[in-house]
N, C-alpha and C positions, 0 to 999 in steps of 0.2 A: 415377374414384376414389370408394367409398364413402366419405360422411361422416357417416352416420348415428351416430350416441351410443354408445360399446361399453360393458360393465359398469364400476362403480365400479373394481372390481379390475384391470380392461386398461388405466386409463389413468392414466400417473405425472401426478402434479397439479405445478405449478408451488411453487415457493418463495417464500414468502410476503418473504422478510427481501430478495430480489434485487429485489422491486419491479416485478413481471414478469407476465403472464401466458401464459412460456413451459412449458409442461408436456413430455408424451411427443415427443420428433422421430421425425417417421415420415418418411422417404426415398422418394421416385417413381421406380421403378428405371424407367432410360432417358429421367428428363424432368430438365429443369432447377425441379426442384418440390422443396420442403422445407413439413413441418408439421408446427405443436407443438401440442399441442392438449390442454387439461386442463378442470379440473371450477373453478365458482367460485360460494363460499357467505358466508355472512357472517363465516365459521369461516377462511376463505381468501384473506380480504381482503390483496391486496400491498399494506397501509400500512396504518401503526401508529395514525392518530389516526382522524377520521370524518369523515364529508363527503357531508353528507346534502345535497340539495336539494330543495326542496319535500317534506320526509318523509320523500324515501327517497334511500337512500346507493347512491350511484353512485362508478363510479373514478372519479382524479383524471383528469387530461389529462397530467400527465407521465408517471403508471405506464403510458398508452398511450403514449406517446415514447420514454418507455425501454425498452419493451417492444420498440419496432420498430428502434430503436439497438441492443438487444443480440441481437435474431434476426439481423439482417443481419451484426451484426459490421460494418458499417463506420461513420464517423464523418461524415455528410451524410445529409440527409432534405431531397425537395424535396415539394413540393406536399404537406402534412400534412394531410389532410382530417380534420375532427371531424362525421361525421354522425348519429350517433343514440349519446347518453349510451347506457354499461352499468352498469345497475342489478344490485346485489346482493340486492334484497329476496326474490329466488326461485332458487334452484340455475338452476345454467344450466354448459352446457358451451362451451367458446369455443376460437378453431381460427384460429391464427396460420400463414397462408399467405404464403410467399412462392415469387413465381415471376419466376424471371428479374428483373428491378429490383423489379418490383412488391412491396408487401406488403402485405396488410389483413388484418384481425380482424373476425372475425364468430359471434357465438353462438345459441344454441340452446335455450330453454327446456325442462328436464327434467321431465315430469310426475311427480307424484306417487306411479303407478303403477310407472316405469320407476326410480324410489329405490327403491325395495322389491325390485327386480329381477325384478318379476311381469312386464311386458311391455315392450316398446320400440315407443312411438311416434314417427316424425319429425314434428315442426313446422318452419314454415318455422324461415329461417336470417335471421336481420337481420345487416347491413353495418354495423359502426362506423363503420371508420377505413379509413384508404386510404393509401399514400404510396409514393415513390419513393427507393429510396438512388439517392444522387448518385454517389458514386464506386467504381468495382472494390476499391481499394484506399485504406487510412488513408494510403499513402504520396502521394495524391494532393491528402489535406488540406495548403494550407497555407494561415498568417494573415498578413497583412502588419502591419507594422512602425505603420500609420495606423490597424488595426484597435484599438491596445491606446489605455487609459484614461488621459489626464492628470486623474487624480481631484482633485490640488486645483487646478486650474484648472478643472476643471466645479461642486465645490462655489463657488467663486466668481465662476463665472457666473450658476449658478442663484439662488445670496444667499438664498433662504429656507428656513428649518429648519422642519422638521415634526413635531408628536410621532411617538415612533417606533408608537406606535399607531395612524398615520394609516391604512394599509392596510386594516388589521385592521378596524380601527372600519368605518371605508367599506363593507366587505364585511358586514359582520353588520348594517348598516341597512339592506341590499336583503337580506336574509335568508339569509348563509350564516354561520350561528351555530358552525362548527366548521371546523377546517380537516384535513385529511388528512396533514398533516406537520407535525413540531412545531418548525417555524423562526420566527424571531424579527425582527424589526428594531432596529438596537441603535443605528445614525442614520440619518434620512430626511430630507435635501434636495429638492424640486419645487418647481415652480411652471405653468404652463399646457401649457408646452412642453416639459416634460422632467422626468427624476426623477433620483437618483441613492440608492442604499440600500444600505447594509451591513448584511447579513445572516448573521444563525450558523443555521446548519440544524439546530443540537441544541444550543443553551445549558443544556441541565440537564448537558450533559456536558464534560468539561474540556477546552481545547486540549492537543493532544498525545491525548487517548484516545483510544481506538476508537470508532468507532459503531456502534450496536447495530443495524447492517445492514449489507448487501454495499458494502465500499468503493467498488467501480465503477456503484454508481447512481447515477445523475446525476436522480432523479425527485425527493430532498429542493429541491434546487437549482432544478430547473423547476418544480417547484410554486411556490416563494417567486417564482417569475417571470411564471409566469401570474398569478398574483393580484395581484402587486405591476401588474403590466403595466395590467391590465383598470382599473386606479384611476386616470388618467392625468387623466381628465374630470371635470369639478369637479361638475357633476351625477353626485348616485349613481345607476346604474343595475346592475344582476344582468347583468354579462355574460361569455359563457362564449366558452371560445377556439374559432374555426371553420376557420381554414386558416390556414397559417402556408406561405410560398412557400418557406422553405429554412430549416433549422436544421444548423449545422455546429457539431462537438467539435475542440477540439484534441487533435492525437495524442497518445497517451502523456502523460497528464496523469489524474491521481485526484482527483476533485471535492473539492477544498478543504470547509471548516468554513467557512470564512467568507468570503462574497464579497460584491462588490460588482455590483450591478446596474443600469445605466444604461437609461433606458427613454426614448425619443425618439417625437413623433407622426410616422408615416410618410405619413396623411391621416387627415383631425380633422375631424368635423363632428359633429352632436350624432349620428345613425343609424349612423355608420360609422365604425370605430376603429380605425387601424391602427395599430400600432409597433415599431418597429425594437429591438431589446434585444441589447445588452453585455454579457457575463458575464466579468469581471475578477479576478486574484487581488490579492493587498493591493498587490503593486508595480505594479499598473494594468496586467500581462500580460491580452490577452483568452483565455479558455478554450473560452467558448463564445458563439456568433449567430444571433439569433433574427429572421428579415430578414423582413419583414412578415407580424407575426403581426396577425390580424384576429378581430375579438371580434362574437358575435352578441348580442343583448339579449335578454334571459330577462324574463318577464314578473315582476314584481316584486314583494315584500311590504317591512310597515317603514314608514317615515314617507313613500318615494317613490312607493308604492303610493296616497296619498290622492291625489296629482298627475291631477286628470282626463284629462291628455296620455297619459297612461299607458296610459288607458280606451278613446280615442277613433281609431283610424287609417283612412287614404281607401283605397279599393280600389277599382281599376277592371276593368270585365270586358269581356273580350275575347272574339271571337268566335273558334273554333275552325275550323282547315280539317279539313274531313274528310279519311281513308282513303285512299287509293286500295286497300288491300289492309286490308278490310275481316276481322277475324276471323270464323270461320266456324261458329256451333255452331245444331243442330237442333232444341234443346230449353231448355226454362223451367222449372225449379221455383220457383212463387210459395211463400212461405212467409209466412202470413199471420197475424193474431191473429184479427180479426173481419168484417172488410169483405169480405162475400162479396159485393156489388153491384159491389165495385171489380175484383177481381180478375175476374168476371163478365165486366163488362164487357172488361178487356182479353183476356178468351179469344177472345171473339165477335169480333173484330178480329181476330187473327192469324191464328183459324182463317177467317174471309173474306179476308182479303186477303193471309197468310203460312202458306198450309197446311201448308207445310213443316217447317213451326216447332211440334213438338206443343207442350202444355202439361199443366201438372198443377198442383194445390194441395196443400198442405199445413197443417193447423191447428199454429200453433205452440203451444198449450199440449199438446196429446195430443202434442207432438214430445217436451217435456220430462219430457211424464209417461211418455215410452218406450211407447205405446200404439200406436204407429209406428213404421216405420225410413225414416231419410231415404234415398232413393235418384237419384241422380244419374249420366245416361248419359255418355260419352266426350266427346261433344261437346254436354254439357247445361251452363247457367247458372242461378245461384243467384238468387232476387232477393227481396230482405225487404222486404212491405207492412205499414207501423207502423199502428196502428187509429187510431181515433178518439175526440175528446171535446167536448163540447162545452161542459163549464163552468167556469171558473176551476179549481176543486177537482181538476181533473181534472189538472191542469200538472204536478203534480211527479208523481204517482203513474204518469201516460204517461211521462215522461220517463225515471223509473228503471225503469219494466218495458221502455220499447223501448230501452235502451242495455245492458239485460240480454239481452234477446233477441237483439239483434244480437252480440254477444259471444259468445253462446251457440251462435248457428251456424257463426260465425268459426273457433270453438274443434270446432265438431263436423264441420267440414268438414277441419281440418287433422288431427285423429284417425284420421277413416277416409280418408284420403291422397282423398279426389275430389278429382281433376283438373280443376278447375273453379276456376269466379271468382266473388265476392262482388257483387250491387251491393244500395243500399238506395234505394228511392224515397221521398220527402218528398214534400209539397205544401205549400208554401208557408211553409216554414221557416225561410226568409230575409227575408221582409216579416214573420211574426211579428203577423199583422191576426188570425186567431184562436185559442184554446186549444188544438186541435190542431196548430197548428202550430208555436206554443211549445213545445209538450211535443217534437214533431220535430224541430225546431232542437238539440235535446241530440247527434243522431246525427252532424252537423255537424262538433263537434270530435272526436269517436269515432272518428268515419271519419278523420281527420287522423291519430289516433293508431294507427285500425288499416293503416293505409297505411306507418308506418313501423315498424311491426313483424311486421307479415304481407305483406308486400307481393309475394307468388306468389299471396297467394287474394286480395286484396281488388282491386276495380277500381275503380267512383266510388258514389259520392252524387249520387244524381240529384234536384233540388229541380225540382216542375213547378206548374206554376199552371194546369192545366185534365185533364179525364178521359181524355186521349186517352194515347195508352200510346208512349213516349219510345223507339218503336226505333230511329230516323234518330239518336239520342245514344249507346245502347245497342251498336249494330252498325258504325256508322261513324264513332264518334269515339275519335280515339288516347285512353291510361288517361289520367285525371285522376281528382284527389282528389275534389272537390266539380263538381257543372254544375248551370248553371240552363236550363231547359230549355224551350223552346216548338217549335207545330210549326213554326214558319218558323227558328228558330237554336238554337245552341246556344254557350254563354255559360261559361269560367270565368273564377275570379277572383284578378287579379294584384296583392298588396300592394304599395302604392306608399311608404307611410310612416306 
């Protein structure tokens, strides 16, 4: 199945007011495959308010829930994976598969070139979301009689009233200064162990109106629930929903104006949040269940952000088995800035003791000055050597030309479709003992982020502490993000807390 990007005009865009990003359905004649697949701009956004984080505006987590509730048509989602936010801040085209139970979302960054309809380049494809429908059919939903809400029997368990501004506030002190749907809380009862909150999903609009979106989205409602949900822990922290093991809808039911949300810890410790969530109508009916949903910590701004805990976590590094079925490729392009002694040296080495393995350099400024063409064989690898500096002054101006260049080639290997893989070699990045290596440490988090966005070209960050040239990490070790590297092991690194 082609999935490369077709013209603006081939493909129906998704409705913005349904909360969706289901666009054109295209049919796999003979398969059990279904795909929607549209265009998403800032212009396109499914929801009406904003929800920015860190800068930039990303969906919410319910327009992805209800995005995958209303492809499948049925009323169960088990295993809801949230793995990489979708940012609106750049066109992108995104592609709602589902196959057999399966369904995931995954898009496509459109360049520049291919809006104007001058050319079509493919980029990789990043994986959002993931999940499973539960059931064949709605007719297999059902709730029991213990799932619905004795509402005033939990406000009088719980006994403490909270401004209804508790959520709200909490959120905009780890830095989400907006929200994406414009619901309200009208009363909040919590206390350590539990919540309880009545919510209008559009208070500017009157009981009884319409709302000024598709009445079967259920994403006003799950929004007010993820965010209410993630506030449960009396320390503020920025965190974002990561898998939720099962969310079920009741059948035949049109998400109320105002509901009641009951929010329980499922497992509560300060690193790991899970909870259990209630979606009730006023007579304490449940509509909808959100059965361990689990929250990941986002790194934080705001008054939580001076918190040095915030700053500081242990990591430990583990040694890696190699291979047995080592990948196979013949060729090197070093891609260098200046260190001709380095890359020197790792020729003289392959070609003694890896003749097989040709090599070649390339000056990365003549790459950008196009004085060159990058070229890479079938079975050649990429590998970026950052320069050198040696003085203080040298730290930020290395840092933003080698996370420029690394970008740079990222971006020009995914252009001309090479079939090849990224790595970037550091020295000593990670101890951070010289100026060079500070400035190299920037490529650290880089490669963290090009890993979850490109991740058909990128392969690791290889951090090494001596001259000798990392092919025992290189050729026999499975992908990882970051490796620290010497000749006797090879090292990555598992956050512990």
């Amino acid at each position: 199945m082609n999935t490369t990007s077709d013209s603006a005009d081939k493909t129906a865009l998704h409705d913005p007011d349904t909360h969706t990003l289901l666009g054109q359905e295209i049919a796999v004649f003979g398969e059990n495959v279904t795909m929607f697949k549209s265009r998403l701009s800032e212009e396109m956004k499914p929801f009406p308010g904003n929800h920015p984080l860190h800068g930039t505006q990303i969906i919410p987590a319910a327009v992805l829930l209800n995005t995958f509730l209303q492809a499948t048509g049925t009323h169960c989602l088990e295993n809801f994976e949230f793995k990489v936010p979708v940012a609106i801040s750049a066109p992108r085209v995104t592609q709602v598969l589902i196959k057999g139970h399966k369904v995931r979302l995954s898009s496509q960054l459109i360049n520049p070139d291919e809006r104007k309809g001058d050319s079509e380049t493919e980029t990789s494809w990043v994986k959002h979301t993931a999940a499973t429908s539960g059931f064949d059919s709605v007719d297999d939903v059902a709730f029991d009689v213990s799932d619905n809400l004795d509402l005033p029997k939990i406000r009088e368990r719980i006994g403490t009233k909270l401004m209804p501004t508790f959520s709200i506030d909490y959120l905009r002190e780890v830095g989400v200064s907006e929200m994406g749907f414009p619901w309200a809380v009208k009363v909040h009862m919590g206390n350590e162990e539990e919540m309880l909150a009545t919510v209008d999903v559009n208070p500017s609009r009157e009981d009884g109106s319409p709302l000024p979106w598709s009445e079967s989205s259920w994403a006003p409602v799950s929004d007010a629930t993820t965010s209410i949900g993630s506030t449960l822990l009396k320390t503020p922290r920025l965190r974002m929903p990561a898998h939720i093991d099962m969310v079920t809808i009741q059948k035949n039911v049109t998400p109320p104006k105002v509901v009641h949300i009951h929010v329980k810890a499922a497992s509560f410790d300060a690193n790991n949040l899970a909870v259990d969530i209630t979606i009730a109508d006023d007579q304490g009916q449940a509509i909808a269940i959100f059965s361990s949903m689990r929250f990941s910590e986002m790194t934080v701004s705001g008054s939580a952000a001076r918190n040095v805990d915030t700053m500081v976590h242990q990591v430990a590094w583990d040694a890696i088995v190699p291979s047995t079925a080592p990948p196979s490729f013949s060729e090197i392009v070093f891609i260098i800035d200046e260190d001709d002694a380095l890359v020197e040296g790792y020729q003289r080495y392959l070609s003694q003791y890896h003749a097989k393995i040709a090599t070649k350099k390339v000056n990365m400024k003549a790459l950008k000055k196009n004085e060159i063409e990058l070229s890479v064989s079938e079975k050649g690898i990429v590998i970026y050597l950052p320069g050198s500096g040696n003085a203080l002054a040298d730290i930020f101006d290395g840092s933003k030309k080698f996370t420029e260049n690394l970008l740079s080639i990222v971006k020009l290997v995914a252009k001309e479709k090479f079939k090849t893989r990224v790595f970037a070699i550091t020295r000593d990045a990670l101890a951070g003992k010289t100026s060079a290596a500070l400035a190299h440490s920037a490529l650290i988090g880089l490669g963290r982020i090009i890993a979850a966005e490109q991740p058909d070209i990128w392969s690791a960050l290889i951090d090494v502490y001596s001259f000798e040239f990392p092919l025992q990490a290189i050729k026999y070790i499975p992908v990882e993000r970051v490796r620290l590297s010497s000749i006797s092991k090879t090292l990555f690194p598992r956050w512990l807390a």
